[in-house]
Structures are given as structure tokens and as C-alpha cells.
C-alpha positions, 0 to 999 in steps of 0.5 A, a space after each residue: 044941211 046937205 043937199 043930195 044931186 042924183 045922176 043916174 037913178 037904180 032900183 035893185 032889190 038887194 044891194 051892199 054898202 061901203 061907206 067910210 071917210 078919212 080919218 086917223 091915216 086916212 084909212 076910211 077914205 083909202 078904203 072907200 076912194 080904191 073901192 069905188 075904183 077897182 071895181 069900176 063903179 059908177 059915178 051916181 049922186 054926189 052928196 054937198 055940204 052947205 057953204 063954209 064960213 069962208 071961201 077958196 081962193 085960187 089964181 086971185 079968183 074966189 070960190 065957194 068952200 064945200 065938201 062933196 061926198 061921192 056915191 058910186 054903184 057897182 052893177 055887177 058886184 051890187 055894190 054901193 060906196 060913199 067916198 070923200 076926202 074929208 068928214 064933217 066938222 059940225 056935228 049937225 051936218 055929220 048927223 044930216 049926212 048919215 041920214 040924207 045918205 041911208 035916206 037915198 040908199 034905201 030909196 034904191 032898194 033893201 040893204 043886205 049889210 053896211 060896212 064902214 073903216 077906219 083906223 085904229 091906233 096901236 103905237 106898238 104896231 110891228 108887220 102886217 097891219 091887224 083888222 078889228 072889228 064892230 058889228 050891230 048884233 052879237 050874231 055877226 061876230 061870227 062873220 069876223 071870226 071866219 074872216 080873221 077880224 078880231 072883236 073891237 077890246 074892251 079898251 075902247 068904248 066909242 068911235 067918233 065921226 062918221 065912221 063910228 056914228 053910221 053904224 048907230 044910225 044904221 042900228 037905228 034903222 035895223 040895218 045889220 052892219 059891220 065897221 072894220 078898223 085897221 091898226 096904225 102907229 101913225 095918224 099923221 101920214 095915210 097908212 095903205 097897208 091898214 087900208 089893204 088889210 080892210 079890203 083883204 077882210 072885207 073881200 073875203 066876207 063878201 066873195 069879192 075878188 079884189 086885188 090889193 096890189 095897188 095898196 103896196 104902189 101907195 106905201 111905197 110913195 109915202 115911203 119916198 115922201 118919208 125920205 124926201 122930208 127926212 132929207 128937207 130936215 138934214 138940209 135944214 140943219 
């Protein structure tokens, strides 16, 4: 079970959301986290989850283990995004999420469309990262042809988690959406340059003018972090 505390109340007529978490290189949650960021969104409800089977401890004091998911709004853009830093474990509680959220946007208004990201891997990755996409009916696929987004292959026949799984439960509810997934050769380190092609895809669909330059600040650090561990090794050695 999750538990929903609202802030601020809204009530709009129309309104876009972009709900995506961490997954493969942390894409979803990259995307979602700069989002909510870059266009100065506010801080409206937070979804919790139930306590975990085990506690946080820190400085010899323990605390209660739970993941909150964060629910910004935009006035301007009419932009709503969930972001958090880590999905579901229990497939129960996955479920109760996707619900308990669609469940509170819809309390504000008429969603226009969903989007959620993620990553997608591609081991044979060179330049700039690829964007390919899903939608929830054939209509859409022109959406992502005008945007340079290629159709998810054939190859791949489901997607996991959050990220895959609120766009059946929006299907279900007859709301058109899209999930953008960015390719990566590695699932161990966030990948920014997935990310920043996302939002490239997703600014252009929406008419959004959204810089990406802080993208290219984040690779550079884990750039550095790749070098530093690089260096821990020979040290080692």
C-alpha cells in the first residue's frame, strides 16, 4: 500500500504528464529529476511507500526505510512529473502506485498525454545516443516519426517496471501515451547522454524550449568518476 500527502491542491482542465523512475543507467529518473528541475516546477504531493522489512540507520540512530515518489507541477508549461530515486520492489506495491498516482492526476483534471523514459540497451552503442519509442495507439507513431523517435523493434516484447507497466495501466484507463527509451551500452553507471536525448524528443513533440546543456555537465562527472575508479584499480594492482 502507498499513501499519497498533497501540498498544494490544482485544478486545471488540461494538463501533460511525465512520469518516469530510475532504471538501466538511471535514464527514467535522470529524466524526470531535470525535468522537474529546469522548469522550475513545484513541489505538490509526494507519494510514500509502506515501511520496509528493515531500518536506516545513521549516526547510531535508526529510522524508518521508505521510498518517496515526488509530484511537481508546472503552472506555466501545465506540466505535471513524478520523479524518485528508486522503483518498486514488490510488484504489489508497483501496481498500487501506478494507480494511487493516475488516481490523483486525474483528481486535477483531463490528461492530454502521458510520457515515461528509460533506458534501452544497445551493446554496440557508438555517438549520440538513439531514442526509440512506444505508444498506446498505432495513430501515435506518427508523433514519433515527425520527432525522429524510432518505433520500439520487434525484438523486444515487454518492458518491465514502472516505466513500461504506466503506460498499460494508462491504456487501461484510455489515456493516450508515449514512453521514450534511450539506448546505452552500460546499465551500471546513469547514462546523461540517453537522458538528454529523451528530452530533446520530448521538447520537440511538446513545443517546449528546454535546454539540455546541463546533461553534458552530468557526463562529464561521470567521466571524472570513470577515471578516478580507473585510477583506484591501478593503485590497487
Amino acid at each position: 500500500m502507498v499513501l499519497i500527502d498533497i501540498f498544494t491542491n490544482k485544478k486545471v482542465d488540461y494538463f501533460t504528464v511525465f512520469a518516469s523512475l530510475p532504471d538501466m543507467g538511471r535514464v527514467g529518473g535522470l529524466v524526470s529529476s531535470y525535468l522537474a528541475s529546469n522548469l522550475e516546477a513545484e513541489h505538490i504531493a509526494n507519494i510514500v511507500s509502506n515501511p520496509k522489512p528493515w531500518v536506516n540507520v545513521r549516526d547510531g540512530v535508526i529510522e524508518s526505510a521508505k521510498d518517496v515518489y515526488k509530484i511537481y507541477f508546472s503552472d506555466s508549461e501545465k506540466l505535471l512529473v513524478l520523479t524518485g530515486d528508486a522503483q518498486p520492489e514488490d510488484h504489489r506495491e508497483l501496481l498500487d502506485l501506478c494507480n494511487t498516482f493516475l488516481d490523483f492526476c486525474l483528481s486535477i483534471g483531463k490528461i492530454k498525454r502521458l510520457y515515461t523514459a528509460g533506458g534501452s540497451l544497445n551493446d554496440m552503442l557508438t555517438g549520440e545516443p538513439r531514442v526509440v519509442g512506444v505508444t498506446t495507439k498505432l495513430e501515435l507513431r506518427k508523433i514519433l516519426e515527425d520527432a525522429n523517435v524510432d518505433t520500439l523493434g520487434s525484438e523486444f516484447t515487454t518492458i518491465t517496471w514502472f516505466n513500461g507497466l504506466i503506460l498499460g495501466i494508462a491504456s487501461d484507463r484510455h489515456i493516450e501515451a508515449i514512453g521514450f527509451y534511450g539506448e546505452i551500452s552500460d546499465k551500471t553507471l546513469p547514462q546523461p547522454l540517453a537522458a538528454k536525448s529523451i528530452v530533446k524528443a520530448f521538447s520537440k513533440i511538446e513545443g517546449l524550449p528546454i535546454s539540455t546543456k546541463l546533461f553534458d555537465a552530468q557526463y562529464e562527472e561521470v567521466l571524472d568518476h570513470m577515471e578516478k575508479n580507473k585510477g583506484m584499480k591501478s593503485l590497487d594492482k
